[in-house]
C-alpha positions in Angstrom: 187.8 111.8 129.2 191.6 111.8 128.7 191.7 115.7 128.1 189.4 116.5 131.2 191.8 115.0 133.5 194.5 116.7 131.9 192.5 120.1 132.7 191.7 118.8 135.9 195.1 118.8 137.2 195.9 122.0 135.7 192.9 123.7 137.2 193.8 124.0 141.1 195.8 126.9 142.0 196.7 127.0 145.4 198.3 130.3 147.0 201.5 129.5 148.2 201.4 129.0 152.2 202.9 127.4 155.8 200.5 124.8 155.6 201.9 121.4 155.1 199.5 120.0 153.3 196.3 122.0 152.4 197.5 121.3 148.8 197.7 118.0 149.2 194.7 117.6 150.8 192.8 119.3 148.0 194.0 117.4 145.2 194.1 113.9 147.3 190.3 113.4 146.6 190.3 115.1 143.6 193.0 113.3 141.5 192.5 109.9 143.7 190.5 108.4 141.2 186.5 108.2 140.7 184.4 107.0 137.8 184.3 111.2 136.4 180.2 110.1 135.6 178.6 113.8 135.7 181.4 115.3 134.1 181.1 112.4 131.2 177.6 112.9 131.3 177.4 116.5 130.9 180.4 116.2 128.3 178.4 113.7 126.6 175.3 115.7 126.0 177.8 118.9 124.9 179.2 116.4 122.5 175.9 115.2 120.8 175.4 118.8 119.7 177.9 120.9 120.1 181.3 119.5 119.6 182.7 122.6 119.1 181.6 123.8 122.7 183.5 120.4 124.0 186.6 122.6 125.7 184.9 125.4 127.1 182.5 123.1 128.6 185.6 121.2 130.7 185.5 124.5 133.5 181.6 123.4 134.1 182.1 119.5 134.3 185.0 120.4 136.2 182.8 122.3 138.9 180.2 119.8 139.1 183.2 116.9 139.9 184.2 119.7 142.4 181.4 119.8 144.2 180.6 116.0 144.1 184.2 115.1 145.3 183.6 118.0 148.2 179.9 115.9 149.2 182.3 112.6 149.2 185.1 114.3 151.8 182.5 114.8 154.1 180.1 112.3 153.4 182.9 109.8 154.4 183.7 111.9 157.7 183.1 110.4 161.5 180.5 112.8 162.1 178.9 111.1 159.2 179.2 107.6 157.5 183.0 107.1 159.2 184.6 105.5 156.7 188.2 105.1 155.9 188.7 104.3 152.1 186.9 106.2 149.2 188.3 106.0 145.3 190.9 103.2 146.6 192.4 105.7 149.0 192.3 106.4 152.4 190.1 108.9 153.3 191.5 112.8 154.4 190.1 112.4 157.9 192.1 109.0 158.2 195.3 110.9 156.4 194.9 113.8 158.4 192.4 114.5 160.7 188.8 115.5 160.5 189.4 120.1 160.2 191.9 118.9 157.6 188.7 117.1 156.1 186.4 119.4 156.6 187.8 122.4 155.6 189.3 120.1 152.0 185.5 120.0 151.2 184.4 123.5 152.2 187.3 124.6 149.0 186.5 122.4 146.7 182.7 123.6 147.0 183.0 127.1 146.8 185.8 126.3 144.2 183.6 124.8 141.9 181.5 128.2 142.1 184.2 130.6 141.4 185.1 128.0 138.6 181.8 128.2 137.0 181.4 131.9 137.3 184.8 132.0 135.1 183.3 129.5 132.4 184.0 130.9 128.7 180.2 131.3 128.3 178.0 134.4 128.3 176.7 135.8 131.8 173.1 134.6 130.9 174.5 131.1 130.4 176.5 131.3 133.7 173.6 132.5 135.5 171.6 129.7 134.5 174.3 126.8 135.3 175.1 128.6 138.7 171.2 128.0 139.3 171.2 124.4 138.4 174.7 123.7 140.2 173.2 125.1 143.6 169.5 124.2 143.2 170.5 121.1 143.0 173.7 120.3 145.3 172.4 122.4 147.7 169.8 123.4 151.0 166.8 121.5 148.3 169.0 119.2 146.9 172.0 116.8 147.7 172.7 118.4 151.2 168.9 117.8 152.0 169.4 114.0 151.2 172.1 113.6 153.3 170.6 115.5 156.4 167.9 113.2 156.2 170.4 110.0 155.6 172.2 110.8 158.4 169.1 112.0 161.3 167.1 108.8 160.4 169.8 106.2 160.6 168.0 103.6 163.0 165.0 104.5 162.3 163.2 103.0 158.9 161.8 105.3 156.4 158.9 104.0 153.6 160.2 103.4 150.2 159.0 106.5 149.3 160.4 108.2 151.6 164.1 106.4 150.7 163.6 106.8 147.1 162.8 110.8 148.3 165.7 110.8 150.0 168.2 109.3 147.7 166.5 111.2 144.8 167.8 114.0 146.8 171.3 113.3 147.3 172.4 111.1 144.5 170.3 111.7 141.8 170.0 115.6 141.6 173.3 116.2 141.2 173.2 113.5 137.7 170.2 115.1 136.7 172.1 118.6 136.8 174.7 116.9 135.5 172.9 116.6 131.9 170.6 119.6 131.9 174.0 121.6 132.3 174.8 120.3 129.0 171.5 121.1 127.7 171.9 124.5 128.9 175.4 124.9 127.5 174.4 124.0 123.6 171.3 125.8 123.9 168.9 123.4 123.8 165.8 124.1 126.3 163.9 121.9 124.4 165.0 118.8 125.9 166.5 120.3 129.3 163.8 119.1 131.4 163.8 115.8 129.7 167.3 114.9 130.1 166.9 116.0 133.6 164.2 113.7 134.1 165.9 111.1 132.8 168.9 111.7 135.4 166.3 111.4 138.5 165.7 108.3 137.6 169.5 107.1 136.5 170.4 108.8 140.1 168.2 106.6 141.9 169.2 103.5 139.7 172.6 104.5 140.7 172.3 104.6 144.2 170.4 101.3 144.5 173.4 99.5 142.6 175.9 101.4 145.5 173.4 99.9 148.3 173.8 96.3 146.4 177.9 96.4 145.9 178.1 97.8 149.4 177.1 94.4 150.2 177.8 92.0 147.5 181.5 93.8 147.0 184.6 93.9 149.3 186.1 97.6 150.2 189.4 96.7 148.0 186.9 95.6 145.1 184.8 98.8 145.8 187.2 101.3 146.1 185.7 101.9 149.2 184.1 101.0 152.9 181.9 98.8 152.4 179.0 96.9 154.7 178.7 100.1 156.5 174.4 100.6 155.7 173.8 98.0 158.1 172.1 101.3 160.0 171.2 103.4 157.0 167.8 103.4 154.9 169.2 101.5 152.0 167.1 100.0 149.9 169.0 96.4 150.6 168.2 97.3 154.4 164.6 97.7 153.6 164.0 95.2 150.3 166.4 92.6 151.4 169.4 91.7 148.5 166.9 90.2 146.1 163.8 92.6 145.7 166.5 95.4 145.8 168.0 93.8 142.9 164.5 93.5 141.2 164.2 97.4 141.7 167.3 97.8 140.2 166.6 95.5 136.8 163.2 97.5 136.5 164.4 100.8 136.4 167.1 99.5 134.4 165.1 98.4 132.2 163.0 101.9 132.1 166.3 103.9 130.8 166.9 101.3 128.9 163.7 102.2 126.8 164.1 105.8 127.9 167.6 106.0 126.1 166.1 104.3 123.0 163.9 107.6 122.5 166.9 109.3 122.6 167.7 111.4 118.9 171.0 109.6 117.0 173.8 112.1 118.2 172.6 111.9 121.6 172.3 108.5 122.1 175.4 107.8 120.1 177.3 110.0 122.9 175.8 109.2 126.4 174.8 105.4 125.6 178.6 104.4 126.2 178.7 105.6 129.4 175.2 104.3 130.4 176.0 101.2 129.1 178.7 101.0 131.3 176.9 102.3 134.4 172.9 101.0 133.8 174.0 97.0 134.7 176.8 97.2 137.2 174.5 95.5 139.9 174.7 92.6 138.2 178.8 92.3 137.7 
C-alpha cells in the first residue's frame, strides 16, 4: 500500500486562494492516518487478476478512500456523533470549526467523483464504477445508514433493523469496495459474489467498532470512544458478550467464505482479512 499513499498525496490539487487553511483542512483527514481497507480491498481483487491494471486502478481506490474519509469528517461532527479525535488526530470541527468541517467533507465527496470520472479506463468502465460508488455511498446506501443512526439515537431498533442499518452505512461502501475491482479486471462473474461477501465483512466490521468502542481507550483507538452509550450498537442491544458471539459467528462465516475463494484471489485479499476478520478479540 506503500505506492497508494505515495499517489495519494500527489493527487489533491488545490487552486491557489486567501483561505488559510482549506488546504490543510482537506488533506488533514486525508493523510492523518486510517487503516486504507477499501482501497486494499479493491487493490487486492485488481491484484488477483489483473496485476497489470494495479496503477490505473490507484485513481478509483483513491475515490472510494475519498468519499469514506468525507462520511468520517462529518460523521464525527456535533450535529452528529460529536467527537473530537478520529485517525489519532483531532477532529477538523475541533481544529477549526464546524463550516471548516463541513465544507472539508462536501470536497472530498464530490472530489472522489471528478477523480473517478478521470480514471484511465474506458467510459463504459467508468460508468459502471460511478454507479457502484454512488449507489452505494449515497441517498440508498451509506448516507441512508447514518440518517437512520443518527434519528433513532434513544430509541432501540430490533436487530434486524441494526444490522439494516449498519449494512447500510458500513458495509455498502466494503462491498463496493471489492465489486469495483471486479468491475475493473472484467470479471462479472464473480461481481455480485464478492459484493456479497463485503455485506457481510461490513457488518462484521462494524460490530468489532461497537466492541473496541468499549473495550478500547480513545488513544488505543485512534479515536472517541464510549460515545454509543445512545446509539443502536449492537453492544447497546446484545450486551459486550453476545455481541462478541455475533462477531465470532460471522467470523467464522468469511472465514469459510474466503476458503471458496479461487488461489490468486485468496492469495491477495486473505492478508488483509486476516488482519481485519479477528480484531475483536485483540
Amino acid at each position: 500500500m506503500e505506492q497508494f499513499e505515495a499517489y495519494l498525496l500527489a493527487h489533491l490539487p488545490v487552486s491557489p486562494s486567501p483561505h488559510p487553511h482549506y488546504e490543510t483542512s482537506l488533506r488533514q483527514m486525508l493523510v492523518g492516518g486510517g487503516k486504507r481497507f477499501r482501497p486494499a480491498l479493491l487493490l487486492g481483487v485488481v491484484r488477483a487478476y489483473n496485476p497489470l491494471l494495479l496503477s490505473s486502478a490507484y485513481s478509483v481506490a483513491l475515490a472510494i478512500e475519498l468519499l469514506h474519509t468525507y462520511s468520517l469528517i462529518h460523521d464525527d461532527l456535533p450535529a452528529m456523533d460529536n467527537a473530537d479525535l478520529r485517525r489519532g488526530i483531532p477532529t477538523l470541527h475541533t481544529t477549526y470549526d464546524d463550516v471548516t468541517a463541513v465544507l472539508a467533507g462536501d470536497a472530498l465527496n464530490t472530489y472522489a467523483f471528478e477523480v473517478l470520472s478521470n480514471a484511465p479506463f474506458s467510459d463504459k468502465v467508468i460508468v459502471k464504477l460511478v454507479r457502484e460508488l454512488a449507489s452505494n455511498g449515497g441517498l440508498n446506501g451509506m448516507v441512508l445508514g447514518q440518517a437512520i443512526d443518527c434519528f433513532f439515537e434513544n430509541t432501540p431498533l430490533t436487530l434486524e433493523q441494526i444490522k439494516m442499518l449498519h449494512i447500510h452505512k458500513t458495509g455498502k461502501l466494503i462491498a463496493a469496495s471489492l465489486k469495483m475491482g471486479a468491475i475493473i479486471v472484467g470479471r462479472d462473474d464473480i461481481a455480485q459474489e464478492l459484493y456479497d461477501f463485503g455485506i457481510d465483512l461490513g457488518l462484521l466490521f462494524q460490530i468489532q467498532d461497537d466492541i473496541l468502542d468499549v473495550t478500547q481507550d480513545s488513544l488505543s483507538a485512534g479515536k472517541t470512544t464510549n460515545n454509543d452509550t445512545s446509539k443502536n450498537s449492537f453492544v447497546t442491544l446484545l450486551g459486550l458478550p453476545k455481541a462478541m458471539d455475533e462477531a465470532d459467528i460471522l467470523a467464522q462465516k468469511l472465514y469459510l467464505q474466503m476458503e471458496s475463494f479461487d488461489e490468486n484471489l485468496h492469495r491477495e485479499l486473505s492478508p488483509t482479512l486476516s488482519k481485519y476478520i479477528n480484531r475483536h478479540k485483540e
